[in-house]
TORTIDREN-458655 format. One line per 2 residues: for each residue x, y, z of N, C-alpha, C, O. Coordinates in Angstrom, 1 decimal, decimal comma. Example, Ala and Ser with C-alpha at 12.3 -4.5 7.8 and 13.67 -1.06 7.14 Angstrom:
13,2 -5,7 7,8 12,3 -4,5 7,8 13,2 -3,3 7,8 14,2 -3,3 8,5 ~ 12,8 -2,2 7,1 13,7 -1,1 7,1 12,9 0,0 7,9 13,4 1,1 8,0
# end
This chain:
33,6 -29,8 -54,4 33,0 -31,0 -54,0 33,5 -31,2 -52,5 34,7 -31,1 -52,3 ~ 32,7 -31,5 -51,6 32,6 -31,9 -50,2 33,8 -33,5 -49,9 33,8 -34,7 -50,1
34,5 -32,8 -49,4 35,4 -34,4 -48,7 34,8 -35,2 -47,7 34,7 -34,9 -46,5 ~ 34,3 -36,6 -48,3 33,4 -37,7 -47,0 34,5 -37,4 -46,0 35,7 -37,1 -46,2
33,4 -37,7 -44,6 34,1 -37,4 -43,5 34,2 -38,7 -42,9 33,3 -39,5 -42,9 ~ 35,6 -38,9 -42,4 36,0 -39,8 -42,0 34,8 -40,4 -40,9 34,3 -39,7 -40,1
34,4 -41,8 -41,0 33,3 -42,1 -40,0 33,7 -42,2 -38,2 32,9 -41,8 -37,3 ~ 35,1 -42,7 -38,0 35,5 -42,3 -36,7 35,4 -40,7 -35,9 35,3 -40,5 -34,7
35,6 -39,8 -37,1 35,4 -38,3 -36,5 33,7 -38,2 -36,8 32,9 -38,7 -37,6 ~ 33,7 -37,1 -35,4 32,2 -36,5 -35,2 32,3 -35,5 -36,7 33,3 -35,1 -37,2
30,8 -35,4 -37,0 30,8 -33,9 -37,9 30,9 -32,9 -37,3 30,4 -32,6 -36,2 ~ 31,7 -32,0 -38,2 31,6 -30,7 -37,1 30,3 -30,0 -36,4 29,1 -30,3 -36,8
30,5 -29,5 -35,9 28,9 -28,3 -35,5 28,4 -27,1 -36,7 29,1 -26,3 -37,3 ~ 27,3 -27,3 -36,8 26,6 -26,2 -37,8 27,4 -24,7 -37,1 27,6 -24,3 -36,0
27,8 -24,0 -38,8 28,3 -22,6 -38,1 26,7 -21,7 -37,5 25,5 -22,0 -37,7 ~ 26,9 -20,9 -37,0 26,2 -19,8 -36,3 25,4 -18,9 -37,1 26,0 -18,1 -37,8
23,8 -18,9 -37,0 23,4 -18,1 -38,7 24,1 -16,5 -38,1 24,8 -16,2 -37,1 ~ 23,7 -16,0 -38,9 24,2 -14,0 -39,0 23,1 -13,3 -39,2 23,0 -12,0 -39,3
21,8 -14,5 -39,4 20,5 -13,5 -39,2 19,3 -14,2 -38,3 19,6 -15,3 -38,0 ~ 18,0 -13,6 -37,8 16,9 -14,2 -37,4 17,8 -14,6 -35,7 17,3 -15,3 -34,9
19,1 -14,0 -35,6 19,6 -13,9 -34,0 18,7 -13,7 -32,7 18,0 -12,7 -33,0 ~ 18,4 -14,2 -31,3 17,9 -13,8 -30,4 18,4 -12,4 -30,0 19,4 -12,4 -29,4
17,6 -11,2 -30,2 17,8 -9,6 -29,8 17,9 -10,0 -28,5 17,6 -11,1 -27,9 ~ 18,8 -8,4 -27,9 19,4 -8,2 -26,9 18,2 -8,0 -25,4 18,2 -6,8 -25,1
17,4 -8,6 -24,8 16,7 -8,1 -23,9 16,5 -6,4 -23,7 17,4 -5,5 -24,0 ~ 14,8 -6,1 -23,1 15,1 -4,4 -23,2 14,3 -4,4 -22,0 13,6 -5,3 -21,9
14,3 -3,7 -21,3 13,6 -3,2 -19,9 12,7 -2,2 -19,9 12,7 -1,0 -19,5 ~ 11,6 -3,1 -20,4 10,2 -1,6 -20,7 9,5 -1,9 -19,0 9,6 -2,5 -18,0
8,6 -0,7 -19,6 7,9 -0,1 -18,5 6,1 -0,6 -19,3 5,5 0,0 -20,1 ~ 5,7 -2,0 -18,5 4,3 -2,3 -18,9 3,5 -1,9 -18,1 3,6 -1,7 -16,9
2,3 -1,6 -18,9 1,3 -1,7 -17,7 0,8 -2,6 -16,8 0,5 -3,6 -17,3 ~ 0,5 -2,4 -15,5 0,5 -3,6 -14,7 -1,0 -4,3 -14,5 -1,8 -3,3 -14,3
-1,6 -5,4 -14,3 -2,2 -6,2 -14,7 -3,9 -5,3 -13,8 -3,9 -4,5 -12,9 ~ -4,8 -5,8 -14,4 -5,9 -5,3 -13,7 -6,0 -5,1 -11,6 -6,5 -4,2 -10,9
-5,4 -6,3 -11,3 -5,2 -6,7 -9,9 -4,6 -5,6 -9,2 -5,2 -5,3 -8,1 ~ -3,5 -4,9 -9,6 -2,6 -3,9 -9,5 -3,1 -2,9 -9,2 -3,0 -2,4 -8,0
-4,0 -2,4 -10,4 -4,8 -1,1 -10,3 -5,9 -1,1 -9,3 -6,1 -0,2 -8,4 ~ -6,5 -2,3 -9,6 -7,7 -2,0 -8,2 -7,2 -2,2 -6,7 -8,0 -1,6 -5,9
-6,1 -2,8 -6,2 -5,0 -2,7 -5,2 -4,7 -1,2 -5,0 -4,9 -0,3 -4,1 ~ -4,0 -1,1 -6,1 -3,5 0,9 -5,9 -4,8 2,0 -5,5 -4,9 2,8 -4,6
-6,2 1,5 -6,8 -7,0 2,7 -6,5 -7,5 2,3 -4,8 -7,3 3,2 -4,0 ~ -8,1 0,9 -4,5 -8,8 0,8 -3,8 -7,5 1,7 -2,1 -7,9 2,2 -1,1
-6,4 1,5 -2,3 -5,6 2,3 -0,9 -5,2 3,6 -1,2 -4,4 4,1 -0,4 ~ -5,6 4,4 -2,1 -5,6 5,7 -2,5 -6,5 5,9 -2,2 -6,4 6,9 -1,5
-8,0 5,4 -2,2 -9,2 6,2 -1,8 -9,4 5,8 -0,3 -10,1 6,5 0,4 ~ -8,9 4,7 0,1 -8,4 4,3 1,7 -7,9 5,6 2,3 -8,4 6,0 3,3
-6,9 6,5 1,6 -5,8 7,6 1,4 -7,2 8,6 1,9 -7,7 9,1 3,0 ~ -7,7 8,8 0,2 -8,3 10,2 0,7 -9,7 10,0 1,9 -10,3 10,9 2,4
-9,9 8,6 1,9 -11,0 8,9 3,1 -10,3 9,3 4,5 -10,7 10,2 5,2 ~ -9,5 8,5 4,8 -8,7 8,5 6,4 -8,2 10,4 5,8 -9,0 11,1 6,5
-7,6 11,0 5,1 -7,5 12,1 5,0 -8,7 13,3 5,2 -8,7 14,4 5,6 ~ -9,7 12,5 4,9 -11,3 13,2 5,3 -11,1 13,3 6,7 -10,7 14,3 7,4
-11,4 12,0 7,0 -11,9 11,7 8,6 -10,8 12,4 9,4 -11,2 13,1 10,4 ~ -9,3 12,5 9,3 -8,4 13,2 9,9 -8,9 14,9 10,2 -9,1 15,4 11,3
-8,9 15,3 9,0 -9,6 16,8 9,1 -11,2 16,9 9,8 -11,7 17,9 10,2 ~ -11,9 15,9 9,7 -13,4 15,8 10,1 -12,9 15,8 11,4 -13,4 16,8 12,0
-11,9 15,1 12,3 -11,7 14,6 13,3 -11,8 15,9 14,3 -12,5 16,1 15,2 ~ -10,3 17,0 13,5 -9,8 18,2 13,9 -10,6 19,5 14,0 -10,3 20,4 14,7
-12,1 19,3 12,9 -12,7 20,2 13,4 -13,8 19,9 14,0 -14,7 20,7 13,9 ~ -13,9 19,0 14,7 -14,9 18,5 16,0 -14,2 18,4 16,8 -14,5 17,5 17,6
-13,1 19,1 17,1 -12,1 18,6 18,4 -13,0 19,4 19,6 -13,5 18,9 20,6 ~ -13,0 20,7 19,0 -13,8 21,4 20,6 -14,9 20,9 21,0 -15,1 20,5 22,1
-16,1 20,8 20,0 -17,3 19,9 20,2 -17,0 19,0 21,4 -17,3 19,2 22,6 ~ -16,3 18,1 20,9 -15,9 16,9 21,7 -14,9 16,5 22,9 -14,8 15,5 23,5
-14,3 17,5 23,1 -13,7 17,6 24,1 -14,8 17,2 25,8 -14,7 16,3 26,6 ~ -15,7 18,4 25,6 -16,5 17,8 27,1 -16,8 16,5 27,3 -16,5 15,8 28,3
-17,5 15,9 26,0 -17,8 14,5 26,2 -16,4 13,6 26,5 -16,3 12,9 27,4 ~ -15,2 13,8 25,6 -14,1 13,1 26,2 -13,9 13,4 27,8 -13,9 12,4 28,6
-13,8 14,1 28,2 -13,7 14,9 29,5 -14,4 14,0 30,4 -13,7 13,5 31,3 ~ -15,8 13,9 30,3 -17,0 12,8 30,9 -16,6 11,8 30,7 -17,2 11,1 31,6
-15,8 11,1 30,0 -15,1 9,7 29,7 -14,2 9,5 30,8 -14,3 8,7 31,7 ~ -13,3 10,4 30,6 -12,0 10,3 31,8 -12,3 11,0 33,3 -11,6 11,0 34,2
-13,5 11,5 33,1 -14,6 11,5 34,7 -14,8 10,5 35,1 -14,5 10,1 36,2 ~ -15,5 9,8 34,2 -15,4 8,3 34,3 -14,9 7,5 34,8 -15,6 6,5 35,2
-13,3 7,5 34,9 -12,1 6,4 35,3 -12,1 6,9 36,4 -12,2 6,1 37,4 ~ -11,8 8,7 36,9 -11,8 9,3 38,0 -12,3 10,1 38,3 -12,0 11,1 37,6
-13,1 10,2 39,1 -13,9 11,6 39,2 -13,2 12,4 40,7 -13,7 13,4 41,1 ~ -12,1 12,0 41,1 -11,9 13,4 42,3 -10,5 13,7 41,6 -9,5 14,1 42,2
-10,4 13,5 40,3 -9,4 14,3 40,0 -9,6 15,8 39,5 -10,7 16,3 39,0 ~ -8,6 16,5 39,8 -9,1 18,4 39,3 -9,5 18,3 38,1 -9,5 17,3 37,3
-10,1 19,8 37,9 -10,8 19,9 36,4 -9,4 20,2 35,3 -9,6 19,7 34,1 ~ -8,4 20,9 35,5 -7,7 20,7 35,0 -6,5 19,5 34,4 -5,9 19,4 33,3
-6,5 18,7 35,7 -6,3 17,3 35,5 -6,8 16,2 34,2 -6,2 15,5 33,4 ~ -8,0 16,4 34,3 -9,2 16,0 33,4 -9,4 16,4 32,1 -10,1 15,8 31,3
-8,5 18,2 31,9 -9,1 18,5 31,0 -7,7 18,1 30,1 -7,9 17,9 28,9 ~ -6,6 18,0 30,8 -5,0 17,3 30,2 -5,1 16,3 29,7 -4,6 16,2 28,6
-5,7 15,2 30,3 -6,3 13,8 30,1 -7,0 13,4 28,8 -6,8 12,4 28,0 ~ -7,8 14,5 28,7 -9,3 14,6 27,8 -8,3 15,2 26,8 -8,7 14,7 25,7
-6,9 16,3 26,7 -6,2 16,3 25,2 -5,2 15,2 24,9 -4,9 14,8 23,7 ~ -4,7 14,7 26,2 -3,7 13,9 25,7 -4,5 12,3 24,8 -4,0 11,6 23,9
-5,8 12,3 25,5 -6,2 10,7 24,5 -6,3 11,5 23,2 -5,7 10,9 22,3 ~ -7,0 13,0 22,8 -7,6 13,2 21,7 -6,3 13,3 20,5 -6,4 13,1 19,3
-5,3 13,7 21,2 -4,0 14,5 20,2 -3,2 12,6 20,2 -2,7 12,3 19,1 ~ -3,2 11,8 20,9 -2,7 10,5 20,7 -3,7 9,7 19,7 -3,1 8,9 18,9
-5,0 9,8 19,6 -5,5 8,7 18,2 -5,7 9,6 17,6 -6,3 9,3 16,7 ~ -5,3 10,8 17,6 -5,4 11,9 16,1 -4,1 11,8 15,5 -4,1 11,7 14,3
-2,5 11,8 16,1 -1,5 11,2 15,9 -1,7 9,8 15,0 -1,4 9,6 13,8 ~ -2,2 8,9 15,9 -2,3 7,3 15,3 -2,6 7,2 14,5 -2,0 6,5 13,7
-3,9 8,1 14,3 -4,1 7,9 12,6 -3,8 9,1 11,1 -4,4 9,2 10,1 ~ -2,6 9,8 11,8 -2,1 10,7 11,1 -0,8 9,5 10,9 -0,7 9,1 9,7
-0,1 9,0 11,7 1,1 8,0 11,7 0,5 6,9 10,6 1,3 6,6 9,7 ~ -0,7 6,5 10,5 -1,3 5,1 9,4 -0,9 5,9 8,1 -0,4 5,3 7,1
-1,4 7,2 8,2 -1,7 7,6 6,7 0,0 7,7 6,0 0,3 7,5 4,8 ~ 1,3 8,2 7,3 2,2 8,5 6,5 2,7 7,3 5,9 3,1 7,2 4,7
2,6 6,0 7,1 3,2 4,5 6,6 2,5 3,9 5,4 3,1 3,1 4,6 ~ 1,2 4,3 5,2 0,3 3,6 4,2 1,0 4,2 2,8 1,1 3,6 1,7
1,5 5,8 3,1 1,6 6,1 1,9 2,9 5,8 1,3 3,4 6,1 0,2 ~ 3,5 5,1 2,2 5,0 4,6 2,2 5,0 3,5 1,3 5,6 3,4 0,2
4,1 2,4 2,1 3,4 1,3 1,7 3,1 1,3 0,2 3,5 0,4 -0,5 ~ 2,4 2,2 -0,2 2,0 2,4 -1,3 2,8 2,4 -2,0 2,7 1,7 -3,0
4,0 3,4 -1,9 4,8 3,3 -3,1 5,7 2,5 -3,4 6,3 2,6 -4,4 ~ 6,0 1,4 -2,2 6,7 0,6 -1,9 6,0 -0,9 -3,3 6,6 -1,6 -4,1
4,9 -0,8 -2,9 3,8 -1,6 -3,9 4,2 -1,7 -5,1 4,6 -2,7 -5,7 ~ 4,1 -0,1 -5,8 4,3 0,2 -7,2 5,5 0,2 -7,4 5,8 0,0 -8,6
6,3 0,3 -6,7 7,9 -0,2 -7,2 8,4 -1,6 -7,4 9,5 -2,0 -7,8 ~ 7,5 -2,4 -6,9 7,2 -4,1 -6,5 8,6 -4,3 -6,0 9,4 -5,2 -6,4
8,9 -3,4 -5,0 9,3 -4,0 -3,7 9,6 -5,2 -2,8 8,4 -5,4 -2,3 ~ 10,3 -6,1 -2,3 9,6 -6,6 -1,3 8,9 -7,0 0,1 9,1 -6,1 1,0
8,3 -7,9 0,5 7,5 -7,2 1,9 6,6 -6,4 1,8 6,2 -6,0 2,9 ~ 6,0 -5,7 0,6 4,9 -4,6 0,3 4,0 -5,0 1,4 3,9 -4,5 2,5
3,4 -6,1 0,8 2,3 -6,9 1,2 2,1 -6,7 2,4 1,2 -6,0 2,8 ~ 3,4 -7,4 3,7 3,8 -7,2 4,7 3,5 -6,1 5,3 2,6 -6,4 6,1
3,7 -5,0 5,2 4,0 -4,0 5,2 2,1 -3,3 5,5 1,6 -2,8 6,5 ~ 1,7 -3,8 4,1 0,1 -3,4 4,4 -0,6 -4,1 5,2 -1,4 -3,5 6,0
-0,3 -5,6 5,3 -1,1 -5,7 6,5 -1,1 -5,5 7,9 -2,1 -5,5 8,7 ~ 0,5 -5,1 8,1 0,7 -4,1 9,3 0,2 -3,1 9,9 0,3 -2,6 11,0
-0,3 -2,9 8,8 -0,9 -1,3 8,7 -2,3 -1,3 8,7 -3,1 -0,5 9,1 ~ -2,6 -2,5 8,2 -4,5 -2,9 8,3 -4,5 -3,3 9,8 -5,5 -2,9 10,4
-3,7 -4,0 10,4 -4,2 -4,2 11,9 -3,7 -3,2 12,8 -4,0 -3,2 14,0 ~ -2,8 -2,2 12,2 -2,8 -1,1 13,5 -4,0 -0,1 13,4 -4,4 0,5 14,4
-4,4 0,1 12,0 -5,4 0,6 11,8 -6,4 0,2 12,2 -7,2 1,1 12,5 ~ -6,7 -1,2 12,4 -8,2 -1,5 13,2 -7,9 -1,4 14,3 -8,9 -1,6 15,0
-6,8 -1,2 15,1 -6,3 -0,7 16,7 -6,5 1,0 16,8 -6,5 1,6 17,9 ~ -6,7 1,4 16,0 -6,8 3,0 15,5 -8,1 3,2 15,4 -8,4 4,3 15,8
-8,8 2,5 15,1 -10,3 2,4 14,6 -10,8 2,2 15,9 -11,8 2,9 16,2 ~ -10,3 1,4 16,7 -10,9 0,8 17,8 -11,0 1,7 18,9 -11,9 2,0 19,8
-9,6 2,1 18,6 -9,4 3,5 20,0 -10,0 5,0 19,8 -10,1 5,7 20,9 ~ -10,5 5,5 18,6 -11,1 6,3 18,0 -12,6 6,4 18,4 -13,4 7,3 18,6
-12,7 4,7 18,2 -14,4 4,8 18,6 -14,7 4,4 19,9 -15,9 4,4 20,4 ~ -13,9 4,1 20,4 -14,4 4,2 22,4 -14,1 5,1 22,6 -14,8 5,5 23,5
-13,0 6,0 22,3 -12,3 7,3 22,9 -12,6 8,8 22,5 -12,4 9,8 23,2 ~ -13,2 8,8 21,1 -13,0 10,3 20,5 -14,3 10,4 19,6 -14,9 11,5 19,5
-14,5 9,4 19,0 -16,0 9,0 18,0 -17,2 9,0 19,2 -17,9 8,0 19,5 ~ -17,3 10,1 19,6 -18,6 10,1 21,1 -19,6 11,4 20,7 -19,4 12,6 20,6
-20,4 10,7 20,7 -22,1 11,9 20,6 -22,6 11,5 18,8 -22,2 10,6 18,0 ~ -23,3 12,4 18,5 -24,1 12,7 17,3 -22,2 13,3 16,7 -21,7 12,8 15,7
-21,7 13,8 17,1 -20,6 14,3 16,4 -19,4 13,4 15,7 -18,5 13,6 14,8 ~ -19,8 12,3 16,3 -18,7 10,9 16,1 -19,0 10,2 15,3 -18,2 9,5 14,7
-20,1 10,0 15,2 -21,1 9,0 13,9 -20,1 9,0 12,8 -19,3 8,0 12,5 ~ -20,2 10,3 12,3 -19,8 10,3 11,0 -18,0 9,9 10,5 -17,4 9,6 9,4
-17,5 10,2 12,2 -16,3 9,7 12,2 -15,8 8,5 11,8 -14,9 8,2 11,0 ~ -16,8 7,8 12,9 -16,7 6,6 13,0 -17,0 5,6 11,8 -16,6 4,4 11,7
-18,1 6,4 10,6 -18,1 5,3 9,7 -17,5 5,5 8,5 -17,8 4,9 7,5 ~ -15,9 7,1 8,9 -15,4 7,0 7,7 -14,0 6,6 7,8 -13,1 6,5 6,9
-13,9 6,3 9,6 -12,8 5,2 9,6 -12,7 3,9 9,0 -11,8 3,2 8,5 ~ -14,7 3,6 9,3 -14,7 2,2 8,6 -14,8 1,9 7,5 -14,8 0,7 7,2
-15,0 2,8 6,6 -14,7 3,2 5,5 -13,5 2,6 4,8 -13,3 1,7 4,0 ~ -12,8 3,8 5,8 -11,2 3,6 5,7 -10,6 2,5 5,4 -9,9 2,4 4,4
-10,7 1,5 6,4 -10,6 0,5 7,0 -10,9 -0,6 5,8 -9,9 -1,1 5,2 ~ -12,2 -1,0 5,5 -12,5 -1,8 4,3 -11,8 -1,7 3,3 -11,6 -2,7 2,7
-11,3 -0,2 2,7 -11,0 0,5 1,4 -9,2 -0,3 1,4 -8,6 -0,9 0,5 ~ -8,9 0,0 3,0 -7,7 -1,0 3,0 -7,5 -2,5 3,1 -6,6 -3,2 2,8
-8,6 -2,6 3,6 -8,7 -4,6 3,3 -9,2 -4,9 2,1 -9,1 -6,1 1,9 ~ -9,6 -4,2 1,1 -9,9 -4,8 -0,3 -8,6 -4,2 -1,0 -8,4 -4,8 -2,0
-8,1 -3,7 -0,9 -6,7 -3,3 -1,6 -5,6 -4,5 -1,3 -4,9 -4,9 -2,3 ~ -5,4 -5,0 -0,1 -4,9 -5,9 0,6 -4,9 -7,2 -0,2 -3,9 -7,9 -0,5
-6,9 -7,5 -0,4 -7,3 -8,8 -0,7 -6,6 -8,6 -2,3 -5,7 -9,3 -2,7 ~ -7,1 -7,6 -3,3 -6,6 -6,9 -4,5 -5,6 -7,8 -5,0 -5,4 -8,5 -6,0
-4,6 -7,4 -3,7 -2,9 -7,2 -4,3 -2,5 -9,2 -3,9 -1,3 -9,6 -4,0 ~ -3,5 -9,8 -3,6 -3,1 -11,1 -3,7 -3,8 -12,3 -4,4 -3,9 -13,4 -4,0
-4,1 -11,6 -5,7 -4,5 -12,2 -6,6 -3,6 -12,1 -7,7 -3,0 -11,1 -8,1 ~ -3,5 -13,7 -8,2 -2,5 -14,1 -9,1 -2,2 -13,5 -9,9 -0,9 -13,6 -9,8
-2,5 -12,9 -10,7 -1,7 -11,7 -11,0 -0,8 -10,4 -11,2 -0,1 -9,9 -12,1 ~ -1,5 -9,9 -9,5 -0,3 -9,2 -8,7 0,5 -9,7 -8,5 1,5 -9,1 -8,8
0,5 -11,4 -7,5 1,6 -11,8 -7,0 2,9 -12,2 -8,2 4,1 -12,2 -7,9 ~ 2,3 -12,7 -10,0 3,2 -12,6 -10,5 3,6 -11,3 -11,2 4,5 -11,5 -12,0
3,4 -10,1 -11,1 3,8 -8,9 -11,5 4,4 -8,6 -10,5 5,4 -7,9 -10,9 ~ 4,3 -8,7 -9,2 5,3 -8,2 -8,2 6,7 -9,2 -8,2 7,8 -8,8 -7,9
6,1 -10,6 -8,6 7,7 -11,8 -8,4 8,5 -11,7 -9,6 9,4 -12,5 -9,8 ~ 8,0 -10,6 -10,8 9,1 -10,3 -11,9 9,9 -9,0 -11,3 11,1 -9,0 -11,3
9,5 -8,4 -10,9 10,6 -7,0 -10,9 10,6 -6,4 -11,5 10,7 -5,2 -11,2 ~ 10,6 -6,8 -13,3 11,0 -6,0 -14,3 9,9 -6,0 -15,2 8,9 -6,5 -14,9
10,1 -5,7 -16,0 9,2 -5,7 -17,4 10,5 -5,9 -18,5 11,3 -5,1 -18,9 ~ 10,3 -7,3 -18,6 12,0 -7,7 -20,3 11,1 -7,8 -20,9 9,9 -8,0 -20,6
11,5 -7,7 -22,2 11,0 -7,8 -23,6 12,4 -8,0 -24,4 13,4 -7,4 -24,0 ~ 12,4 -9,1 -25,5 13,4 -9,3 -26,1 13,2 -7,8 -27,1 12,2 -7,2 -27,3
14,9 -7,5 -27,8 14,7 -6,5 -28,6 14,3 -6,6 -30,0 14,2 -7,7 -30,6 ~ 14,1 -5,4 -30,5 13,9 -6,0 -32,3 14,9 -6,5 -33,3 15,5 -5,6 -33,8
15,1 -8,0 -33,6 16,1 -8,5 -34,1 16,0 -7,3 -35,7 16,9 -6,4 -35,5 ~ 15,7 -7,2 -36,2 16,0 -6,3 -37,4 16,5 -4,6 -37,2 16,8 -3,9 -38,1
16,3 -4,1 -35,6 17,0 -3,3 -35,7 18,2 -2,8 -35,9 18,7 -3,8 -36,4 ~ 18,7 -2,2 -36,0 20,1 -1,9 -37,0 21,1 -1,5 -35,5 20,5 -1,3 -34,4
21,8 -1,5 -35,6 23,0 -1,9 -34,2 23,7 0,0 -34,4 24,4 0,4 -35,4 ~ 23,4 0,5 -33,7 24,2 1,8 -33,5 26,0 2,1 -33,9 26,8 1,4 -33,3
26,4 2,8 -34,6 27,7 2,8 -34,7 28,1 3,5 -34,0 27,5 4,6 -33,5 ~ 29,5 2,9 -33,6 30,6 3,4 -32,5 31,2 4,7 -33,2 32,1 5,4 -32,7
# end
């Protein structure tokens, strides 16, 4: 039989059950929300197109060279032909650089993304406006004749494939799969506890 409890004392506190316990948190690896993936695919195929157009670039380089050449005749015409013809590689090997430089940062970018990093975001849009500075200089400078067409609209290609990845990665979604870090899941309370 239970002893009444004096009315001036508190009752004690309920003891602690020993079953139906909150499990120990676990650190899974989920899949990440639809926003994610069309973000990832849409700057992977950003990836292999600027990878196209890089190689498209390289093997129209000789093609293109005279018309570059006529460009920088252009600014000066009593300069030597060899002068002109230095000129005419230094623009072509500088926006072939530029956008060899996008692809290595983008791919940086990228994995910076899937690790939900932060500043990802940052990081891509950096890269979308040097890239339309890349795009820009490509097509006044190197995207010239019937040979450049196709250059020129698989930078823009490029270019879009990276601004819908961009737009992608800032829908609600992404932004809360990127502001967890983790994937917790509480553990299975009925699991049986490992012996020491």
């Amino acid at each position: 039989m239970k002893k009444p409890v004096p009315r001036d004392r508190p009752a004690p506190p309920a003891r602690p059950a020993l079953h139906d316990k909150a499990a120990a948190p676990v650190m899974v690896k989920l899949p990440p929300p639809a926003s994610v993936r069309l973000a990832q695919i849409s700057w992977i195929l950003s990836l292999v197109v600027g990878g196209i157009a890089i190689g498209y670039m390289f093997v129209i380089r000789e093609p293109i060279l005279p018309e570059i050449e006529n460009l920088v005749r252009g600014v000066d015409a009593e300069r030597l032909d060899e002068t002109i013809q230095t000129a005419a590689d230094i623009v072509f090997w500088t926006v072939f650089g530029s956008l060899v430089a996008v692809m290595l940062v983008h791919i940086t970018s990228l994995v910076s993304f899937s690790n939900r990093r932060e500043r990802a975001r940052w990081w891509m849009l950096g890269i979308l406006l040097f890239q339309g500075a890349a795009f820009l200089a490509a097509r006044q400078l190197v995207a010239l004749g019937d040979r450049g067409i196709p250059l020129e609209r698989l930078l823009l290609i490029q270019l879009g494939l990276s601004l819908l990845g961009l737009l992608f990665s800032l829908l609600p979604g992404a932004l809360r799969w990127t502001a967890r870090k983790h994937d917790i899941r509480r553990g299975d309370p009925d699991a049986v506890a490992p012996e020491l």
